[in-house]
N, C-alpha and C positions, 0 to 999 in steps of 0.2 A: 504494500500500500504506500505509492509515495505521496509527498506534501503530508503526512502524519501529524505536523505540528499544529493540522488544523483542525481535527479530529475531535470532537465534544461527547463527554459521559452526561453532558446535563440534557432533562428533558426541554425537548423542541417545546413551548409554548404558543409557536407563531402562527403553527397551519393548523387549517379548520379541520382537514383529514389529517391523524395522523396512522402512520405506518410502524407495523411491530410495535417495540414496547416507547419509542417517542425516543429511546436515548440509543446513538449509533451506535457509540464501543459499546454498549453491553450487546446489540443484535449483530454485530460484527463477530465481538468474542461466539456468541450462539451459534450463531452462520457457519464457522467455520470448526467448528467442535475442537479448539485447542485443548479445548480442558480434559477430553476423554482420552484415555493414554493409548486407547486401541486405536485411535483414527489415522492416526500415523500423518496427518497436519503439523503443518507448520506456516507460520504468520510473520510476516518479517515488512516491519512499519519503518518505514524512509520519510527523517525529516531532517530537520534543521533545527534544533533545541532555542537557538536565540532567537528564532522568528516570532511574531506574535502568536501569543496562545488563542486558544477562541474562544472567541467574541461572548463568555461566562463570567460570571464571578470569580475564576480561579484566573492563576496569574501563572500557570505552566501547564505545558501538554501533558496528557494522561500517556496518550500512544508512547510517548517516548519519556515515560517516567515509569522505572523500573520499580520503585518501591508504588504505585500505583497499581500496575498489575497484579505485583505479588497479593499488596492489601485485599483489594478487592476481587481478586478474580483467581487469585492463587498461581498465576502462572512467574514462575522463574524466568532470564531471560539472560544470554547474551548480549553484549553493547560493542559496539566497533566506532571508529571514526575515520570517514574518508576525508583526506585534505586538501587532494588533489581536485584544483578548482577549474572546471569545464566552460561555465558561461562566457567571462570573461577573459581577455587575452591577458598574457602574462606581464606585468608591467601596465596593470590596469590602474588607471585612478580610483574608477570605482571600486575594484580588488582592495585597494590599498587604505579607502575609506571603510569600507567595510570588516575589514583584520581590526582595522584599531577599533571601532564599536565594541569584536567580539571581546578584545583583551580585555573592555571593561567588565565584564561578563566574570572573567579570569580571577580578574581582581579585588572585584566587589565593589570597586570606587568608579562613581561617575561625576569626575568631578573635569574632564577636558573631553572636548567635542566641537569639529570642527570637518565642515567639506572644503576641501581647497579648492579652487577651480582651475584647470590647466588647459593647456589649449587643445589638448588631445579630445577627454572624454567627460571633463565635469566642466560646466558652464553655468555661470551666474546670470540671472535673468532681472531685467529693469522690466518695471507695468510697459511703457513705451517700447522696450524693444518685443514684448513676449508675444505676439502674433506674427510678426515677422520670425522670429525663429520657430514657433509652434509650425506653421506654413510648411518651411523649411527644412525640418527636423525629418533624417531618413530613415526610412522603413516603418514598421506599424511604429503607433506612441498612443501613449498613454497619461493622463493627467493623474496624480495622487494626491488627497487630501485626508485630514482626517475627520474633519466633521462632516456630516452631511450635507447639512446648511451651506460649508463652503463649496463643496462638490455642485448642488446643485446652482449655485452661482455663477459658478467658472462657465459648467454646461448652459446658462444661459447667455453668457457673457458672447462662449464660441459658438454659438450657433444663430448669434448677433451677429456677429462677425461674420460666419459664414455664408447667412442666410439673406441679410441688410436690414433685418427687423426680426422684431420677436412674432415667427410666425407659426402656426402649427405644424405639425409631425411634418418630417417632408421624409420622400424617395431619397437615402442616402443617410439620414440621420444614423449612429451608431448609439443602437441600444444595448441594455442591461438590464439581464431577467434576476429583480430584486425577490423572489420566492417561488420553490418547488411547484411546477405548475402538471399536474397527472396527467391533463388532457392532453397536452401537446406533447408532454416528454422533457422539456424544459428546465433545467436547474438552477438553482438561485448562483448566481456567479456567473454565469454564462454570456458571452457578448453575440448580438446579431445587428442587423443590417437591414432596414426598411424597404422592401422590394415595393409593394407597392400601400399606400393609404386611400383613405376615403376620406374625399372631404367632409362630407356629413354626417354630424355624432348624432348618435342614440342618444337621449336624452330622456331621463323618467323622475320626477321628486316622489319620494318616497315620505309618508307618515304616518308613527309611531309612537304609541307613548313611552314615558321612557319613568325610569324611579322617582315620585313626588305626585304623578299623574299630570305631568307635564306634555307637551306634544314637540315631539321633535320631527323638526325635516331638514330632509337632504335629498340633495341633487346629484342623483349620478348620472356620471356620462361614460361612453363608451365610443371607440373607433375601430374601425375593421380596419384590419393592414395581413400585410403579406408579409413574414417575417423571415430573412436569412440565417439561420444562427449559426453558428462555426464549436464545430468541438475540436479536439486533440489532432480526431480523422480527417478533417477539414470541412466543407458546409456540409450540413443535413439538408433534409427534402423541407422545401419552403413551406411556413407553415402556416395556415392561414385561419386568424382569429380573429377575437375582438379584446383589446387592449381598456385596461382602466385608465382613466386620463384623472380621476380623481387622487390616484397617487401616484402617477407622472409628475403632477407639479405640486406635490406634494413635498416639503423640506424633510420633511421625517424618512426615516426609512421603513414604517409601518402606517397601516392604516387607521383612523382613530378608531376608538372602539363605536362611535354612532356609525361610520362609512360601513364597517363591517356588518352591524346589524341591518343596516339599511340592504344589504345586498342579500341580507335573508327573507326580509321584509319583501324585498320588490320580486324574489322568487314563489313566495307565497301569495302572493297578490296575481302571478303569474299560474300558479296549479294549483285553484282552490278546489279544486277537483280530488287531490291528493292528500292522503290525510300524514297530518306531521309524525314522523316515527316507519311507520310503515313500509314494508322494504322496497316497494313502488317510489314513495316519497324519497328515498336517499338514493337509491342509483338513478332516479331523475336529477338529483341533485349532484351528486356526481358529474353528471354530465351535460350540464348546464351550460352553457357558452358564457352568459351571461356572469352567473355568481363564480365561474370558475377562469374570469379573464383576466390576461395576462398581466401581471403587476408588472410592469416595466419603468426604468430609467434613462437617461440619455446616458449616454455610454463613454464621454469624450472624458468626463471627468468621474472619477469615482474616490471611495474612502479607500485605505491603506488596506484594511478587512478583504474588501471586495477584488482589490487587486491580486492580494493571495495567491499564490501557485502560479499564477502567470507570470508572462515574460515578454516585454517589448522592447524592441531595438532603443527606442525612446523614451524615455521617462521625465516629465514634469513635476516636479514635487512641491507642493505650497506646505508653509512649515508652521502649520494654524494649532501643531500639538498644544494643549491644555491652555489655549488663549480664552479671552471673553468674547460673546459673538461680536462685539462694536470694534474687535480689532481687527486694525487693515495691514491685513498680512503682504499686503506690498510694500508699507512704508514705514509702519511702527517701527521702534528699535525692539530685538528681540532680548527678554531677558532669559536667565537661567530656571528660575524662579517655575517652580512645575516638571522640568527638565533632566535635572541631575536624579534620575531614579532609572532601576532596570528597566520601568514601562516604557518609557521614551525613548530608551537606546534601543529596546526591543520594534517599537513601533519604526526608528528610523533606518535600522539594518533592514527591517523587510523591506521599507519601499523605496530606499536608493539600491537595494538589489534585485529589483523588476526590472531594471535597465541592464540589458546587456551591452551596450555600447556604447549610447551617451545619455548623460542625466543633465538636468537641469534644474537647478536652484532657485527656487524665489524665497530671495529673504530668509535666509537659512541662517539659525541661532548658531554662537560661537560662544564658549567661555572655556576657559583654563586655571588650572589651581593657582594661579596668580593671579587672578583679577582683585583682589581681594587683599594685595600684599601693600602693608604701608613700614614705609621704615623709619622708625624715632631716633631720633638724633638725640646724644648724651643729655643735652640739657634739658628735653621733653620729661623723659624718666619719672622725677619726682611726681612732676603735675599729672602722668596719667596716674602712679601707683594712688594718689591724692584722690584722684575724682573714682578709681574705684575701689574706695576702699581699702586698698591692698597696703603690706607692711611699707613701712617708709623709706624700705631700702635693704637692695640686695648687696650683700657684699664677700666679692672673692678672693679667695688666697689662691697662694699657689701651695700646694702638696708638695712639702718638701721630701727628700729622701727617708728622713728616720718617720715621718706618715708611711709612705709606701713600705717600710720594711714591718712597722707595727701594722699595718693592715695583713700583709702577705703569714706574720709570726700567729696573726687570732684567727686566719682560716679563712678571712671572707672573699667570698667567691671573687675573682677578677673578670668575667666572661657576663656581670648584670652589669651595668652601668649602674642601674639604678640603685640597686643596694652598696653596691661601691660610695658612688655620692652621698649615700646615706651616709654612710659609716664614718667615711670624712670629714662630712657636716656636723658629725655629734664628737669626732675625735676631735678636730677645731675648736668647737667649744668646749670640752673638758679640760684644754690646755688652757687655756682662757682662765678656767674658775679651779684649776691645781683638782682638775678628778682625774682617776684613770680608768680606764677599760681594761679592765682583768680578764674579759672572755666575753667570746661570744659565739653564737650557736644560731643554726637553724634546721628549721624542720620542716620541708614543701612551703607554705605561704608563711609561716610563722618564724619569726624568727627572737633571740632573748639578746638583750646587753646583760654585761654584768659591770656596775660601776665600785668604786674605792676612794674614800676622800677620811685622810686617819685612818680614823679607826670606826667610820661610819663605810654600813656596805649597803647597797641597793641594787635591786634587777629590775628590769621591764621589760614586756613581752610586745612586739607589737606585729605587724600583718601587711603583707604583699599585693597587689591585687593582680589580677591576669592579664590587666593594662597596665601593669608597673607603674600604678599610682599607689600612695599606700593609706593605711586605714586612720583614721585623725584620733585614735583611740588606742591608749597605751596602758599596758594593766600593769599592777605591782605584782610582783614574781615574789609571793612570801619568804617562801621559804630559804632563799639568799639574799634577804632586807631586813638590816634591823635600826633601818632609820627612815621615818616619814619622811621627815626634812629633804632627805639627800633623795628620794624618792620624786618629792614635787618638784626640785632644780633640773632632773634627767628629765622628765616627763614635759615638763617647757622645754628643753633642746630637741625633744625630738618633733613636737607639735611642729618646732617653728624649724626646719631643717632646711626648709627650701631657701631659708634668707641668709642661707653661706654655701658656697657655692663654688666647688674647686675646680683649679686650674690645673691637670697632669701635664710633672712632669716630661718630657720626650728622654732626657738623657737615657743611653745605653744601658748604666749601670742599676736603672730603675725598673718599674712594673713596663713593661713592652706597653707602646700606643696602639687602642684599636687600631685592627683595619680601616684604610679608608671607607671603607663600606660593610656593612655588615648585610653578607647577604640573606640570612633569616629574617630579619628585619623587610631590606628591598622584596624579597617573596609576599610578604604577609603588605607591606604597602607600599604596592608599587611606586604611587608619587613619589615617594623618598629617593627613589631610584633616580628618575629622570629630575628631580629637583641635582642628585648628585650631578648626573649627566653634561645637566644644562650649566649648571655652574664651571664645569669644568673646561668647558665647551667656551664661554665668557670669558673666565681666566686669562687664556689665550690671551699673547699679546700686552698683558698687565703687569706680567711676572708676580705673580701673585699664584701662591700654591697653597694647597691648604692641610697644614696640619696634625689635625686631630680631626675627629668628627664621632660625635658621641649621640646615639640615640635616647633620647631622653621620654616625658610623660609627655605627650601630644606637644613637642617640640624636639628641635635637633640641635645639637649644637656643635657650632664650626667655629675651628681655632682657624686663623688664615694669616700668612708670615710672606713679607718682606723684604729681604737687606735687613734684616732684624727688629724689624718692627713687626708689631700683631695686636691684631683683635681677636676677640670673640665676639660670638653673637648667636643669641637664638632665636631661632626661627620658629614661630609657633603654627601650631597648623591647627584644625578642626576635626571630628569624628567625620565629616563626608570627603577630607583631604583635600580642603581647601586651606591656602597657607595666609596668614593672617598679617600678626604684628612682626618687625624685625628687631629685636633687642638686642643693641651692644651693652655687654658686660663692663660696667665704668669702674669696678677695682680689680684689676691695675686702669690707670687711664689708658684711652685706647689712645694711637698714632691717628693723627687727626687728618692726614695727606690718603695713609691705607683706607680708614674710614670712610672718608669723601668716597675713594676712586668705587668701594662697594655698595657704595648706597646708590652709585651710576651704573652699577653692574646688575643690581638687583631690580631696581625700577628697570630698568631694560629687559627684564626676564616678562614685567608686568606687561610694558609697550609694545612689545612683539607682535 
């Protein structure tokens, strides 16, 4: 079964007949007796996991969700991944926009997206140029949106355009069979081709009471035409009906619920002869020309949904994901806002890869984990820590040798940064107030001090978390305390640990500098990665190398050196990996030349 990603377990609600049990994967599973071990079946579903799921409540495909099968249906299942990519040429733009979509995927972070336009196969489109290239655009195309509302605009707009006015159906119009139609054969997704119309609609107002003992009426209309429709095999046999024109220009992609009743309404009005229930009464109704005419769409533009599984040379894409209807997706500025989620990456992989050849952009959103980056200059500092509250000031040392060798003689681990920092920040201060650190222990997230001041002894216990933040809650360790006092002094150093803040050593004879990079870290977020990258990438040229680089609690921090000058600075980021504020470290002062040339290095990562 290919296209699988689009495959729904939830019940069809939409059609007036429904078929089997209303939900496909379960009469699919049924159909093909995978479950009985004698049938000697086999079911092998072909899709694309990042494409959009269908159009349900859920936010991933069942067909290709292995613990979905097992859950519900009991069946086991092997998984493969082909990579090798067929639609596109090798050295595709659109290939290449598409790869980075799925890495988000990889990654979990959606936090940079962006279509480039080159002059090969991705093209940016202005309102004034977009007819002239629509025209021009070769081989089939196809328009993609995601609302309906905007689809059916477009399709008014180009049929303005093509027509010289807004005029009814014509010989050529490219429709779209918007629901399963029995009589003709017809399936919702389906595109055909107006062979021929009638000018003159069937017209009947129907009336109805409706809940309150109100009277409702409606007008429906109907046209005969000759319908081309094209499957996979190429056209079918022409098919000739009557079309509803009530949801033709209808914005919705359903009928209201009065249109609907009304078309039962005017059937009965029609065979009052027939009594309702009666198996006379349903397979006349069944076969109704009228109650069972074609739901059709203009076909030039459609939602991202409907385009699904196909594939056109062409592809137009208007970029109206999670806009408000008043927004003019030709000219507004697009924000991220709605954006940065797997729905939207999902939605925009499927329908920039409908196009095999070339694609076309309107007004396509851009943002990257730097939009967001502001950098504070030394004497900012006080007044942000001031407005939020925060302590009045961080201050660093450097980690001298005889630190590093009492860290390495009490066992604590060298491979966290964060408990390292830790440890420094409370060994720093003990030196400060004459305590010492006798020992110290951990155990999975927990970890104990043990402190000594005289002949006063205190422990305290406190806690890691899975984000290597840690827990603002420090308990007394009884049983190696026999002084409150010295108890409540440790218990403040460790509250407030983050307001000291060490500077490692590099010398040889000392604890080794991380790697530039820590690639567990780069695995788990990848922005850190390409934040390395980019930076490195900038450097260039500056004589500016960097360091140290210390992963820290939703910041990172770079040591950056040269001719013997150095800063630090950290870099703060966010849980969706956007990067924020840029703090240089002010004890030691920093070189105020190296400073300048980063703050032109970093805003340039933003301006890009």
């Amino acid at each position: 079964v290919d296209e699988s990603s689009m495959i729904s377990d939830d019940l069809s609600e939409g059609e007036f007949f429904q078929f089997g049990s209303g939900k496909l994967m379960s009469d699919l599973i049924e159909f093909t007796r995978i479950q009985h071990s004698l049938s000697g079946n086999k079911l092998i579903f072909v899709g694309d996991p990042a494409q959009l799921a269908p159009p349900t409540n859920s936010n991933y495909s069942p067909a290709l969700s292995a613990t979905y099968l097992l859950e519900k249906f009991g069946l086991t299942t092997d998984s493969f991944t082909m990579s090798q990519v067929i639609r596109q040429e090798a050295g595709s733009g659109i290939l290449s926009a598409a790869e980075r979509i799925r890495t988000s995927f990889d990654g979990g972070y959606f936090n940079h997206f962006a279509i480039t336009p080159n002059p090969q196969d991705i093209h940016a489109v202005v309102q004034g140029d977009f007819y002239q290239m629509y025209d021009t655009a070769p081989g089939r195309k196809i328009v993609i949106t995601y609302t309906n509302q905007t689809a059916h605009q477009i399709n008014m707009d180009i049929r303005r355009h093509k027509h010289g006015g807004d005029y009814p159906v014509r010989v050529g119009d490219v429709m779209l069979v918007g629901q399963n139609n029995h009589l003709t054969g017809l399936f919702n997704g389906e595109f055909g081709i107006v062979n021929r119309c009638e000018e003159n609609l069937v017209s009947r107002e129907v009336a109805f009471k409706v809940a309150g003992g109100a009277t409702a009426r409606v007008l429906l209309k109907w046209r005969k035409i000759d319908l081309a429709a094209q499957d996979s095999n190429g056209f079918k046999p022409l098919v000739d009906t009557y079309m509803l024109e009530n949801y033709l220009y209808s914005k919705a992609n359903t009928l209201k619920p009065e249109e609907q009743q009304a078309l039962y309404v005017d059937f009965k009005n029609r065979h009052q002869h027939l009594k309702p229930g009666s198996i006379e009464f349903k397979e006349a109704l069944r076969n109704d020309p009228f109650f069972n005419a074609l739901r059709l769409k203009y076909g030039f533009a459609v939602t991202c949904h409907k385009a699904q599984g196909g594939e056109w040379d062409s592809a137009f894409v208007f970029w109206d994901y999670g806009r408000p209807a008043n927004f003019d997706v030709w000219k507004e500025k697009q924000e991220k806002t709605g954006r940065n989620n797997a729905d939207f990456y999902r939605w925009a992989y499927t329908a920039i890869t409908r196009a095999s050849g070339n694609l076309y952009c309107i007004n396509s959103p851009s943002f990257t984990p730097y939009d967001h980056l502001v950098f504070l200059s030394p004497g900012a500092i006080p007044g942000v820590q001031h407005l939020n509250g925060a302590s009045p000031s961080v201050f660093t040392f450097e980690a001298g040798q005889e630190m590093m060798d009492n860290m390495l003689r009490l066992g604590v681990p060298q491979h966290s940064a964060a408990i390292r920092n830790h440890f420094l920040s409370i060994l720093y201060q003990c030196r400060l107030a004459n305590i010492e650190i006798t020992a110290w222990k951990q155990s999975g997230y927990e970890f104990i001090y043990f402190f000594q001041q005289g002949d006063k002894t205190a422990s305290v216990k406190g806690w890691i978390k899975a984000n290597n933040s840690f827990s603002p809650t420090y308990q007394k360790n009884p049983g190696s305390t026999n002084s409150d006092e010295l108890v409540a002094v440790v218990q403040r150093m460790c509250q407030e640990h983050n307001r000291f803040q060490a500077i490692l050593p590099q010398q040889e004879d000392c604890i080794p500098a991380q790697p530039a990079l820590d690639w567990s870290v780069a695995k788990q977020k990848p922005f850190l990665h390409h934040l390395y990258l980019d930076l490195q990438d900038a450097l260039n040229g500056h004589r500016i190398s960097i360091g140290l680089l210390e992963h820290l609690n939703y910041r990172d921090r770079y040591t950056f050196e040269r001719s013997g000058e150095k800063v630090v600075l950290d870099i703060e980021y966010d849980g969706q990996g956007f990067f924020g504020r840029v703090v240089p470290l002010i004890n030691p002062t920093p070189s105020a030349l190296l400073l300048s040339d980063l703050e032109t290095i970093f805003l340039s990562l933003k301006n890009r």
